[in-house]
C-alpha positions in Angstrom: -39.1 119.4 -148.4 -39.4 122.7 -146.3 -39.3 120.8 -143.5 -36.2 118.9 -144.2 -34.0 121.7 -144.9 -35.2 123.6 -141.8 -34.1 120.5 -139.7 -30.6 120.6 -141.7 -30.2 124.4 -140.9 -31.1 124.1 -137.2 -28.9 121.5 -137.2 -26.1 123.6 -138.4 -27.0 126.3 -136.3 -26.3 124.4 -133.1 -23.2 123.1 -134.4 -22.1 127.1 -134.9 -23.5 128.4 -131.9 -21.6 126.2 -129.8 -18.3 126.5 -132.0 -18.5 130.1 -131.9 -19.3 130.4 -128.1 -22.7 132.6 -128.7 -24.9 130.2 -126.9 -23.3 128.8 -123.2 -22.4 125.2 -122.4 -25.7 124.9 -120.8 -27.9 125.8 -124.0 -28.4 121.7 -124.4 -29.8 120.9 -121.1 -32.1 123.8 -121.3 -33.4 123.1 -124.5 -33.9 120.1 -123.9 -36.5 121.0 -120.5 -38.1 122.8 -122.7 -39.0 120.3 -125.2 -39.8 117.8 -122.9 -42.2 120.0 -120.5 -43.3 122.1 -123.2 -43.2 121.0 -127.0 -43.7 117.4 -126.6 -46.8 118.4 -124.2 -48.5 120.7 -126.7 -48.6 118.6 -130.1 -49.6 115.7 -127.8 -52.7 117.8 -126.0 -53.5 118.9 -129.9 -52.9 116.0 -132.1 -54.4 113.1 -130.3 -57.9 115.4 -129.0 -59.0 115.4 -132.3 -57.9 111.6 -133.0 -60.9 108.7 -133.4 -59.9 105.1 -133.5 -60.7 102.7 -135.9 -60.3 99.1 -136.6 -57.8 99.8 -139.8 -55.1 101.8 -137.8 -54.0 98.7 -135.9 -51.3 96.8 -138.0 -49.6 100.4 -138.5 -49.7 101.8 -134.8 -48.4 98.4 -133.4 -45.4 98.6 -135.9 -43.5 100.9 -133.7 -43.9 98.3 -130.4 -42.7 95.5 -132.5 -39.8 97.3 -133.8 -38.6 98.5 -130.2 -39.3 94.8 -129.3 -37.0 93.5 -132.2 -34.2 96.3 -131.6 -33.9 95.2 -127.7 -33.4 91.5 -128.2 -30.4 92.7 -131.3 -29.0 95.2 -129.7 -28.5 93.4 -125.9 -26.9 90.5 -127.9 -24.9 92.8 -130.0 -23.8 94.7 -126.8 -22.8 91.5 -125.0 -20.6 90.8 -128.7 -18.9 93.6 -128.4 -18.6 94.2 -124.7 -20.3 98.0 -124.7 -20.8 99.1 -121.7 -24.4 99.6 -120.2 -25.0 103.2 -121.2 -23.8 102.3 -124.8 -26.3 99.8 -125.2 -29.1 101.7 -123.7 -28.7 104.1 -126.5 -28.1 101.8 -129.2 -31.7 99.9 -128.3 -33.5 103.5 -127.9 -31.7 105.2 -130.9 -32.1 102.0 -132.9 -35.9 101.1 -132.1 -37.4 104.5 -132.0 -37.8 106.2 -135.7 -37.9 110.0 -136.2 -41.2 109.4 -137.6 -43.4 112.8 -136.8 -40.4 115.7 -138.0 -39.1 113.3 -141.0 -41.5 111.2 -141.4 -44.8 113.4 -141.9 -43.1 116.2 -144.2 -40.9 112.6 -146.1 -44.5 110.9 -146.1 -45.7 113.8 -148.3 -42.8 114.4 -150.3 -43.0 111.0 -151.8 -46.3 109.3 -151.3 -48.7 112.4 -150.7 -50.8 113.9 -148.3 -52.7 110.7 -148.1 -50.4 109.0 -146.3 -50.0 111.4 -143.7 -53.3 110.5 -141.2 -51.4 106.9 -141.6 -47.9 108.6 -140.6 -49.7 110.3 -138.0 -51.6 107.5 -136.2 -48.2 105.4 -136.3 -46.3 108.1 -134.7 -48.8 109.4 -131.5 -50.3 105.7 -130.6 -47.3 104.0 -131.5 -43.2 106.0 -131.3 -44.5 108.2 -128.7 -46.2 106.0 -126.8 -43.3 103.3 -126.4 -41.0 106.4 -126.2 -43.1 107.6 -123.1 -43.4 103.8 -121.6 -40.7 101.4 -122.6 -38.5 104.4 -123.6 -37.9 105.7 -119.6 -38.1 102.2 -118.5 -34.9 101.8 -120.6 -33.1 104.7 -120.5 -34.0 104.1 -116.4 -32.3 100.1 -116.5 -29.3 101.3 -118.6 -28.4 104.2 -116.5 -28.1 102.6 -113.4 -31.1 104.5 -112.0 -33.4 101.5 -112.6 -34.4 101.3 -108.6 -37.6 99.9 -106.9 -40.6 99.2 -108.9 -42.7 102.0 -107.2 -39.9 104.4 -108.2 -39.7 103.8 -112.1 -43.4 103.2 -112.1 -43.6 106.9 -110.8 -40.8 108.2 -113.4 -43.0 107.0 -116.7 -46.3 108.4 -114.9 -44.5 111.4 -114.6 -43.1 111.9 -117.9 -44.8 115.1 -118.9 -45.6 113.9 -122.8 -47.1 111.1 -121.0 -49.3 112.9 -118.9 -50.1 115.1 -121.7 -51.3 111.6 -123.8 -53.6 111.1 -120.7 -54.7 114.3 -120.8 -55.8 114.7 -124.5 -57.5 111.2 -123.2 -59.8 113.1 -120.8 -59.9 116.0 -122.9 -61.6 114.3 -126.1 -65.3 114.9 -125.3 -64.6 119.0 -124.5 -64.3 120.9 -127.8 -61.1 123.2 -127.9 -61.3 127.3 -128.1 -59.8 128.6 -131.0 -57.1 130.2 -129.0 -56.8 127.2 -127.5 -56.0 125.2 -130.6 -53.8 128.1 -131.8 -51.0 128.5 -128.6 -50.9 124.5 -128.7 -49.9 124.6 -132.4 -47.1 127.4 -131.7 -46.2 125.5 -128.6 -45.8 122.6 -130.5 -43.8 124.2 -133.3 -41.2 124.7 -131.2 -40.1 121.3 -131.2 -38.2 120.5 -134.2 -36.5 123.7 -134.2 -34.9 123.4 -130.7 -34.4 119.9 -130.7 -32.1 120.0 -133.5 -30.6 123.0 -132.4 -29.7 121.0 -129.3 -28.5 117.7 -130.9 -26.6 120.2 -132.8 -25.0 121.9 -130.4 -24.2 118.2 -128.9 -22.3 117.2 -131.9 -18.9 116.2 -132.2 -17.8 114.8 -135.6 -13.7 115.0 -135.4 -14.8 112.4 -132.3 -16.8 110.1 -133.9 -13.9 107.5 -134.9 -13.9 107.0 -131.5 -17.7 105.1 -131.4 -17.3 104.3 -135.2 -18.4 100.4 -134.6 -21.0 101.7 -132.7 -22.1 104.6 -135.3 -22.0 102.0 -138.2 -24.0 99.6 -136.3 -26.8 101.9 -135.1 -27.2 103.0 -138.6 -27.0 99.8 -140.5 -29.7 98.1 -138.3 -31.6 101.1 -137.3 -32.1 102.2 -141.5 -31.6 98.9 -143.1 -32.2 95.6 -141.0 -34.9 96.7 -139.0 -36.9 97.7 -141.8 -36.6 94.7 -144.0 -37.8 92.7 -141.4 -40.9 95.1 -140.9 -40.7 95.0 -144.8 -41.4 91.3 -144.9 -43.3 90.4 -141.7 -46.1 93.5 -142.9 -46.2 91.7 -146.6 -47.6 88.8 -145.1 -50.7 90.7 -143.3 -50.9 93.8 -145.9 -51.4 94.6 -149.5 -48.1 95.0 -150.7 -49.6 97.9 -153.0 -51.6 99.6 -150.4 -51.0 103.5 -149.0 -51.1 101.5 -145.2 -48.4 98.9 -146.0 -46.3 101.2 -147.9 -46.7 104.0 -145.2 -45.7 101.7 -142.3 -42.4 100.0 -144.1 -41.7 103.9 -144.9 -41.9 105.0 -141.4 -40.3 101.9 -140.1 -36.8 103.4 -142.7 -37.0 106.6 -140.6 -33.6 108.1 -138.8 -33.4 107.7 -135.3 -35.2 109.7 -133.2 -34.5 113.3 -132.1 -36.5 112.8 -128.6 -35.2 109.6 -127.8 -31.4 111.5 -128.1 -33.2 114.3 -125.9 -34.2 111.3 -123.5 -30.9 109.9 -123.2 -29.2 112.8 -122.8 -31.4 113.5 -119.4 -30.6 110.1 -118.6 -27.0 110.6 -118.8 -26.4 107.4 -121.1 -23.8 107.7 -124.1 -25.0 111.2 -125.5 -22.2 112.0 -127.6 -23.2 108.5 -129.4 -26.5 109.7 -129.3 -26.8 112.5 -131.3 -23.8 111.4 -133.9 -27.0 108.8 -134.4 -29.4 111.3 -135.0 -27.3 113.7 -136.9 -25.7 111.5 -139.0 -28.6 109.3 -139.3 -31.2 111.9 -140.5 -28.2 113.1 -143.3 -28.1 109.2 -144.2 -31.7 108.9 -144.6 -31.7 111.4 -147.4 -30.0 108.6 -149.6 -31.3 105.3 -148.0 -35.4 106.1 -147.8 -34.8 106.9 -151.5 -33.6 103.7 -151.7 -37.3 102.4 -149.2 -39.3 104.2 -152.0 -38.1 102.6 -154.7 -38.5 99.1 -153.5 -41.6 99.6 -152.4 -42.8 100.1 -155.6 -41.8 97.2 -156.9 
């Protein structure tokens, strides 16, 4: 629960720092560098070294690629219903099929299922969210920004994604055994994340404009926190143990807010940001009341 209220302070803090002037109008963009060529790197180069694959971790990490899968073919047809325009859509398909599912999900994993469901939270978050984040994700926020050029070009801007060149690198990186210095600066690196990112969504946040997108808001929300994860809910029932820590686990994670990196990532993309991260902030206060709501059916 730590975690959770340090995420609402940060939160918070952002949202003072850039009422009260302290921090400049740039503090967003640079945070967000940061994260992306520095954070993100670091958990990935110190999580997924230490990772070994197995045949029961399938069904959970291919969760997340079904759920982005699902959220594009809603979200284009709801975009073409409501006539939003390109950059709007682009958000509402990464904001709505990517889940906050390392920086709420892990420490929400634990609060109400245990540490036992963490390695599961864990191997659906770095081989599934991150990985479509760092493929499908650019290709995205790429299309919907208008900068979706040749083949050779966007093929170049995922390979050159610096989380997903740190995924290859903890790749190569398996077999070599990690100094303990090593293992230490990657962990503070990495602890850097969740602070600044929501001290830049934060920041970002404009509440006394959010009547403005409040279709959009209420749509995100509803299909990113309900919809979405009934249908992972019931298609997961059919292939799982209802009663399991795995199927239970993945529905959970599927119920998580939207995600702060995808906001990050379409903020550097220059889609709809102020949409953006209303959707995470909003979303990850929401979540409080609605993966209550996950828990409680799932142990029925």
């Amino acid at each position: 629960m730590a975690n959770f209220i340090l995420l609402m302070v940060c939160l918070m803090l952002g949202m003072v720092f850039r009422r009260t002037g302290i921090l400049p109008a740039q503090t967003p963009k640079v945070l967000n560098s940061i994260i992306i060529y520095i954070s993100l790197p670091a958990i990935t180069l110190l999580y997924l070294h230490d990772f070994r694959f197995s045949a029961e971790i399938v069904l959970p990490v291919i969760m997340p690629w079904i759920y982005f899968g699902i959220s594009y073919l809603i979200f284009t047809r709801l975009g073409k219903h409501f006539r939003w325009d390109r950059k709007t859509t682009g958000v509402m398909i990464l904001l709505g099929g990517l889940g906050n599912t390392s920086f709420v999900g892990l420490p929400m994993i634990e609060v109400f299922w245990g540490k036992g469901g963490i390695p599961i939270g864990l191997m659906i978050d770095q081989f599934g969210s991150f990985l479509v984040l760092s493929t499908f994700g650019i290709i995205i926020a790429s299309k919907y920004s208008g900068s979706f050029g040749a083949e050779e070009s966007l093929f170049k801007k995922v390979l050159t994604f610096p989380p997903f060149l740190s995924i290859i690198g903890a790749f190569i990186l398996m077999p070599v055994e990690y100094p303990e210095i090593m293992k230490v600066i990657l962990e503070r690196l990495g602890m850097t994340l969740s602070p600044l990112a929501l001290l830049s969504v934060g920041y970002q946040l404009h509440f006394k404009k959010r009547g403005e997108i409040r279709r959009e808001l209420i749509t995100g929300l509803a299909v990113k926190l309900i919809m979405l994860p009934a249908i992972i809910f019931l298609l997961y029932r059919l292939v799982l143990d209802s009663g399991s820590m795995v199927y239970r686990v993945t529905v959970f994670e599927a119920a998580m807010p939207p995600m702060i990196t995808a906001a990050i990532v379409a903020t550097e993309y220059g889609l709809n940001s102020k949409l953006a991260n209303l959707l995470v902030g909003i979303g990850i206060i929401a979540a409080f009341m609605t993966l209550s709501i996950w828990y409680g059916v799932l142990l029925i």
